[in-house]
N, C-alpha and C positions, 0 to 999 in steps of 0.2 A: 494436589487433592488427595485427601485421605480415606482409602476405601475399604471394604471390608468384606466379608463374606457372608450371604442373607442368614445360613446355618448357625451361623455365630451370634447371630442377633437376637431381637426380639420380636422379631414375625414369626408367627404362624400362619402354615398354607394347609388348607384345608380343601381336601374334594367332593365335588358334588356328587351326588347320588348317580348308581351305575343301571345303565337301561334297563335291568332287568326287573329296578324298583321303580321306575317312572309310573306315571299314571296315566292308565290307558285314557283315550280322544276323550270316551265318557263320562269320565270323573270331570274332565273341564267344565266351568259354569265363566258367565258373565259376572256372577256374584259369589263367587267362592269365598273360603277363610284366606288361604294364602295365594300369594302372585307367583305362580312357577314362571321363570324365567328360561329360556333359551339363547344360544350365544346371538343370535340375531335379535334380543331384546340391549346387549351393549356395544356400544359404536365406539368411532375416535373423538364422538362427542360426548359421551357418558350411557346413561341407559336413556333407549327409547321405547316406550311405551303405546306406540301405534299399535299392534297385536300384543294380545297380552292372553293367558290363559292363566284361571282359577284352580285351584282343589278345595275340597271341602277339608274341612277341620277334623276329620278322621282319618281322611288320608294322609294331610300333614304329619298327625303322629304317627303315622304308621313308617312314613319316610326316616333314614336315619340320617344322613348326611346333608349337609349344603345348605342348614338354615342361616338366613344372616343377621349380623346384630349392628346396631347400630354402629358409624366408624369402621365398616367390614368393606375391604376395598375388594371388588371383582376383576378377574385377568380371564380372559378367552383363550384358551391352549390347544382348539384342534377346531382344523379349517381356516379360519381367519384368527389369526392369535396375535396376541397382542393388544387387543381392544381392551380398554379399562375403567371403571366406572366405579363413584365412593357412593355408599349407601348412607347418607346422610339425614339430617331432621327434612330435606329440600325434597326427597323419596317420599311423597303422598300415600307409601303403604306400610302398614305395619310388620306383618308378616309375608317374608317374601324368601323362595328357594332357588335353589339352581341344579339344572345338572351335570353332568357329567363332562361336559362341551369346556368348563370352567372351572374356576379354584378361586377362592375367598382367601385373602392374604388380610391376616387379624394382629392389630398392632397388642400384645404381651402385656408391657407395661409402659412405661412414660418414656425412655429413650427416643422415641419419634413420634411427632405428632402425626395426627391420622391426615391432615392434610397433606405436609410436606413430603409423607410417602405414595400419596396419589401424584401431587406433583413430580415425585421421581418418577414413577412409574408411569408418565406420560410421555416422561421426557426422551429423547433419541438417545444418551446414554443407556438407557434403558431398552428400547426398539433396536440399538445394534446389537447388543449381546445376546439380545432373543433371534434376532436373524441367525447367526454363529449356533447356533442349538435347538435347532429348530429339523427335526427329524426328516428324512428322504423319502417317505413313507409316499402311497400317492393319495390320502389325506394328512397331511402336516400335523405334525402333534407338540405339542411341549411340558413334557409330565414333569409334576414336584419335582422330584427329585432334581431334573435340569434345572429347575427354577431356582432354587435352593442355590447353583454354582453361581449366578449373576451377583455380581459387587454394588453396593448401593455406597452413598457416598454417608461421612460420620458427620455430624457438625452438632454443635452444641444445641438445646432447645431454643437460646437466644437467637442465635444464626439461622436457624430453621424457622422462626416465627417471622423473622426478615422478610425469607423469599418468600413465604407463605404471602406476605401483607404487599412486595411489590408484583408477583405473579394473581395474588387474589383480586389485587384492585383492576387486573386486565381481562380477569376471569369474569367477575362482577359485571363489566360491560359488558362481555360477550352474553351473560347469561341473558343483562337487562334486553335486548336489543332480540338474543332469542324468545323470551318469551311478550314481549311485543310483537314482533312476526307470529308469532302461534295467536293469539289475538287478533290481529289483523285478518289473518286467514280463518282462523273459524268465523270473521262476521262474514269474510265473504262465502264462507260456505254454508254459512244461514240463508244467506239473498240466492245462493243459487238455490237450494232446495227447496225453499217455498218458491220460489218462482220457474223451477223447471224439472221436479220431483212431485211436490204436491200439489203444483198449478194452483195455491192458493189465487193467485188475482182471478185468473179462470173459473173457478170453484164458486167464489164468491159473485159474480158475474152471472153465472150460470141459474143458483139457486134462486138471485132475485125475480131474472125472468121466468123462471119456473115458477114463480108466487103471481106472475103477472102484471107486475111494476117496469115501470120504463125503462130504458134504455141510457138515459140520465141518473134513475136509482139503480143502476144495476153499478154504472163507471164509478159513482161514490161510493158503494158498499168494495168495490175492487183498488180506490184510493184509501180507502182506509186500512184495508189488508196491506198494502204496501206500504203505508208508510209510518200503519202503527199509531195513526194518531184516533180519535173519537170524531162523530161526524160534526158535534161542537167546535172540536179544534181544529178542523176544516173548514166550516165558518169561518173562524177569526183568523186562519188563516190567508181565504181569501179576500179579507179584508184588509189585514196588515201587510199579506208579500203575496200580491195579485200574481206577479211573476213567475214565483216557487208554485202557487196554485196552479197555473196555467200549464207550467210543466208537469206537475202530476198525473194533472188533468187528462194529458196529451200522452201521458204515459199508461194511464190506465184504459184509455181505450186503445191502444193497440193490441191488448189483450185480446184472445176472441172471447165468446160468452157463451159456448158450449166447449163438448168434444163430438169426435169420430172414431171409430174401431178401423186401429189400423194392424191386420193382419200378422201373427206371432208377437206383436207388443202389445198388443188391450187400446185402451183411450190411450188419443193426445189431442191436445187443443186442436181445434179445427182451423186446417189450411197452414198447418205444421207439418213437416216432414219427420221422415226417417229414413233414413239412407245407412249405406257401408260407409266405413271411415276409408274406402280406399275410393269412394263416389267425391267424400267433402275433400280431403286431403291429397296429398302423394304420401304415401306410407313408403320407407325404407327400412332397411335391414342393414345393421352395422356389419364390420365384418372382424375377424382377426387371422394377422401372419401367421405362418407357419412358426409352433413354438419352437420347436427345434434348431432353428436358426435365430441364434437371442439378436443379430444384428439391426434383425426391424426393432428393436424395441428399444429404448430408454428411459430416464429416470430424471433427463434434462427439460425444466418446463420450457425452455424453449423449442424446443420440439412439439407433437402437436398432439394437444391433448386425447387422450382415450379413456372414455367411460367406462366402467366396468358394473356389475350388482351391486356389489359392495362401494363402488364410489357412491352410486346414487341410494345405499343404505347412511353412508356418512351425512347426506348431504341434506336440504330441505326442499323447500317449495326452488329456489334457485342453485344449480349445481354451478361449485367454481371451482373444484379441483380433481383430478383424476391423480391414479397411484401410479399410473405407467403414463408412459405417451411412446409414438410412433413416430419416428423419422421419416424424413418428406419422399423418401426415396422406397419405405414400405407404404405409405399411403397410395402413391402413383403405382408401383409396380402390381398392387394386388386390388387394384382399384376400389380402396375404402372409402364409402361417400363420405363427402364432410357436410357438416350439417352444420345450418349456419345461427348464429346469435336467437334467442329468443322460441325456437325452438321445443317443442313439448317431447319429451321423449319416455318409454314406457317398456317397463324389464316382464318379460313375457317366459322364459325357461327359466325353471329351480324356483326360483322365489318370482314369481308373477302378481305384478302387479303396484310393482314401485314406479313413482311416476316424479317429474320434475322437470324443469326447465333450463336449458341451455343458455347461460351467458358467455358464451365467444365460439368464434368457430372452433367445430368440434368433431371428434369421429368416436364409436362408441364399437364394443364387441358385438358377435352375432345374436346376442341375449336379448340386445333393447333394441325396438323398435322409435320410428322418429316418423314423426305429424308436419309434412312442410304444410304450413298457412299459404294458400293461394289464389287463384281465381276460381277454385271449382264451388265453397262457396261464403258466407260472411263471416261463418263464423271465426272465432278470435282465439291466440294461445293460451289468453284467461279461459274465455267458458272453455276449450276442451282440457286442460289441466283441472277445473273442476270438476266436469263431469266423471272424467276419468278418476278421480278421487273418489268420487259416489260410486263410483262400475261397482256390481256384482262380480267379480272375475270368474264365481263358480258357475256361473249359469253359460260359460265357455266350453267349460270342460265337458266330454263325451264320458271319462272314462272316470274311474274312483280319484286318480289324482290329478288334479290341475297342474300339476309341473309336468306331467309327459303331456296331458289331449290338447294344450296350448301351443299352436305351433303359426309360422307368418302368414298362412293362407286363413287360421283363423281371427288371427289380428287383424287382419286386410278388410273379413268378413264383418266384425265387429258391426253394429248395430247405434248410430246414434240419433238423436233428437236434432231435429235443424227447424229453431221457432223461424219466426218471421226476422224479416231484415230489420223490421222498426225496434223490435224491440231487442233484437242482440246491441243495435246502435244503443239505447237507453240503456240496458245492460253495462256496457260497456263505459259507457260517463261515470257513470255509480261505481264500477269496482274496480276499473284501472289506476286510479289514486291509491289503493291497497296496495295492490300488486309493487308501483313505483316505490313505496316506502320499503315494502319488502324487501325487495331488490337493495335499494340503498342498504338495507341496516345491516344484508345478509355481505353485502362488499363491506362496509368497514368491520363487520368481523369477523372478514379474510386478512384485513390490515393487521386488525388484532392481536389474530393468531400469527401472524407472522412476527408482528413484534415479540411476542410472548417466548416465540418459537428460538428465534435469535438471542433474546438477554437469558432463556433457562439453561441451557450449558454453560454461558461465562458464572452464573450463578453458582449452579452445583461442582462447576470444575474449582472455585475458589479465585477465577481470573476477576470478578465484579465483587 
C-alpha cells in the first residue's frame, strides 16, 4: 500500500471559529440563516441534526472561519475526536458553520474524490493514527497540525471510484433502512402526541358533550380524530369491514370524555394517572470501575457490553454497540447492574436527555439511567421511550444548567402519565409493528457495518 503524507496533498484543513467569536444563546433562532454546528451535531454515523441551533445572517458574516462548502468533509478534534461527517447535496441546509470543537478537511483539486476521502476517514486506518496523536490533555484534542502528520493512502481516481461504488452500494442500504426507521418513528411519535400530549380523542369527546349531543356522537367525533378518516368514511367503513369498525369503535370509547386537575401537571384525562417513574418502574443507576485500574475494562465484544453518552449519541431509537465493555469479573466485583434486553435507558449528566433502547444484556456508566418494565404498572418500553422523547428535560432542572440540577433522585422523581390499562393495550397493537421493523432494519445495519467494516481495510491496504 502506497502512502503519503496529508501535507503533501491536496487537502486542506481548515478551523472552525474560536469561542471568543461564537454566538451568544441569543442570537440562536429556530429559523435562522445558518445551521451552527457543534461537535455533538457529528457522530460515527455522520451529522445528526436532533438539536440544531440557528444564527441570523448577520452574524454569519460577521463569523470568519468554519463556513462549509459543499464536498467539505467535517472531523471532531477535541472531546470526542474522531467523528466524521461529508457535507453533501443529502445535507437539507444550505448554509451551515462549525466551531472550534472541529475542522473541515477541503478536497484542493481532483486527486481525490470527496467521497473516497470520507471513506478513508471513516476507516480504522484512519481512527488508529488518530488514537497515536491524540494529546494527554484532560480534554483530548487533535489540532491541524497533528492532522496534517496522518498518511492517507494514493490510488488512482479509477481505484478510488471502485471502493467508492463497492463501499457506497453498503453505505446506500444502511442509509435506505436508516431513514425508514426515522419514518417509522416519527408516525409513531404522531399517534403518541395526539393521543397522550394533545388528548386529541379526549378533546374531541369532551367538546361534543359540551354542545350536548350523545355519548354515541361524542365516540364518532373521537373515531374520526383517530383514525383520520370523515364521518362518511366511517359509514362505509362500517359497512365494508364491520370488524375494523368494531375495533375503532371499542377503541374510541376507552377514551374518557373529559378531564381533571391534577395537582402541579394541569388536565389529564379523567381516571388517568400520574405518578414517579420510580412509582411505574424500578429505576437503576449504571455504574463505572475504578479508571485507574484499565483491567475492569476492555475492547473485547465478547465481554459485556457498557453504555457510555456517546454510545447512545452514536446510536438510534435501538442501541447495539458500545465502545468499551467490562469484564465479568469488574461487573461482579463492583456490582454493575445488568440491564436486561429491551430495556429503555436515559443519559441524565452532561448531555441529558438521550434516550434509547437496549438490545441484549447490558450494563451502562453512572450517566444513564434504566426503566425495568414490570409489575408496578402496564405501561410498555414503547410508550415510555416515547414519552421520554417528548419530556421537557428543562422543566427538571432547579438551576441555570440542566447538566448539574439533574441528578438520580431527580430522575427517580420524574413525573409521568399512566392512561388507562385499555388503552395503552390498544396503543400498543398499533405501534408495536413499528418498533419490530425498527429493531429489524436497525440489526441488519449492524450486519452492514460490519461487513463494510471488514472489506474497507483489505480495500485501502491494496489486499482486495
Amino acid at each position: 500500500m502506497e502512502l503519503t503524507n496529508l501535507e503533501n496533498t491536496a487537502i486542506e484543513f481548515i478551523d472552525g471559529d474560536r469561542g471568543k467569536n461564537y454566538p451568544k444563546q441569543s442570537d440562536f433562532s429556530d429559523r435562522g440563516f445558518c445551521l451552527f454546528l457543534s461537535a455533538k451535531n457529528v457522530t460515527d454515523n455522520g451529522f445528526l441534526f436532533e438539536e440544531k441551533s440557528f444564527i441570523s445572517q448577520i452574524k454569519d458574516y460577521e463569523l470568519r472561519k468554519g463556513k462549509l462548502e459543499r464536498g467539505d468533509i467535517v472531523i471532531t478534534t477535541r472531546g470526542t475526536i474522531g467523528n466524521v461527517a461529508l457535507f453533501d447535496d443529502k445535507v437539507p441546509f444550505e448554509h451551515v458553520r462549525i466551531n472550534s470543537g472541529m475542522v473541515i478537511a477541503r478536497n484542493k483539486d481532483k486527486q481525490f474524490c470527496n467521497e473516497f476521502i470520507n471513506i478513508f476517514l471513516n476507516s480504522y486506518l484512519f481512527k488508529n493514527q488518530v488514537g497515536n496523536l491524540i494529546s494527554g490533555s484532560a480534554v483530548p484534542q487533535l489540532p491541524i497540525k497533528d492532522i496534517k502528520k496522518i498518511k492517507i493512502p494514493v490510488f488512482s481516481l479509477q481505484k478510488q471510484k471502485k471502493i467508492i461504488e463497492i463501499i457506497g452500494t453498503l453505505e446506500e442500504k444502511i442509509s435506505l433502512n436508516t431513514q425508514i426507521n426515522q419514518t417509522l418513528e416519527q408516525i409513531a411519535q404522531t399517534i403518541f402526541k395526539s393521543w397522550f400530549i394533545d388528548f386529541d380523542p379526549v378533546t374531541a369527546k369532551a367538546e361534543v358533550i359540551a354542545q350536548g349531543k350523545t355519548a354515541q356522537q361524542a365516540n364518532l367525533a373521537a373515531m374520526e380524530v383517530i383514525s383520520g378518516k370523515t364521518f362518511e368514511e366511517l359509514d362505509r367503513l362500517q359497512v365494508e369491514k364491520p370488524t375494523e369498525y368494531q375495533q375503532l369503535w371499542e377503541l374510541a370509547e376507552a377514551f374518557p370524555s373529559g378531564f381533571e386537575e391534577v395537582e402541579g401537571v394541569g388536565e389529564v384525562p379523567k381516571g388517568w394517572g400520574v405518578k414517579s417513574s420510580e412509582q411505574l418502574f424500578d429505576v437503576a443507576i449504571g455504574k463505572t470501575p475504578p479508571r485507574k485500574e484499565p483491567e475492569w475494562f476492555s475492547e473485547n465484544p465478547n465481554d459485556i457490553q457498557w453504555i457510555s453518552i456517546k454510545d447512545m449519541g452514536n446510536a438510534s431509537t435501538y442501541i447495539t454497540k458500545s465502545s468499551e465493555y467490562l469484564t465479568k469479573e469488574a461487573v461482579e466485583r463492583f456490582n454493575v447492574k445488568r440491564i436486561p434486553n429491551n430495556t429503555v435507558l436515559l443519559s441524565f449528566k452532561l448531555t441529558v436527555g438521550r434516550v434509547c433502547i437496549s438490545t441484549q444484556e447490558t450494563t451502562t456508566n453512572e450517566a444513564i439511567a434504566h426503566f425495568l418494565i414490570g409489575k408496578k404498572s402496564v405501561l410498555t418500553t414503547e410508550y415510555l421511550y416515547l414519552f421520554l422523547k417528548k419530556f421537557n428535560f428543562n422543566d427538571l432542572g432547579s438551576t441555570s444548567s440542566i447538566a448539574t440540577a439533574v441528578n438520580s433522585k431527580t430522575i427517580k422523581e420524574m413525573r409521568i402519565l399512566e392512561p388507562s390499562s385499555e388503552v395503552i393495550k390498544q396503543f400498543q397493537i398499533r405501534i408495536e409493528p413499528f418498533f419490530k421493523a425498527i429493531r429489524n432494519n436497525i440489526e441488519e445495519i449492524s450486519s452492514l457495518e460490519s461487513i463494510r467494516d471488514s472489506l474497507l481495510p483489505k480495500l485501502l491496504s491494496g489486499e482486495l
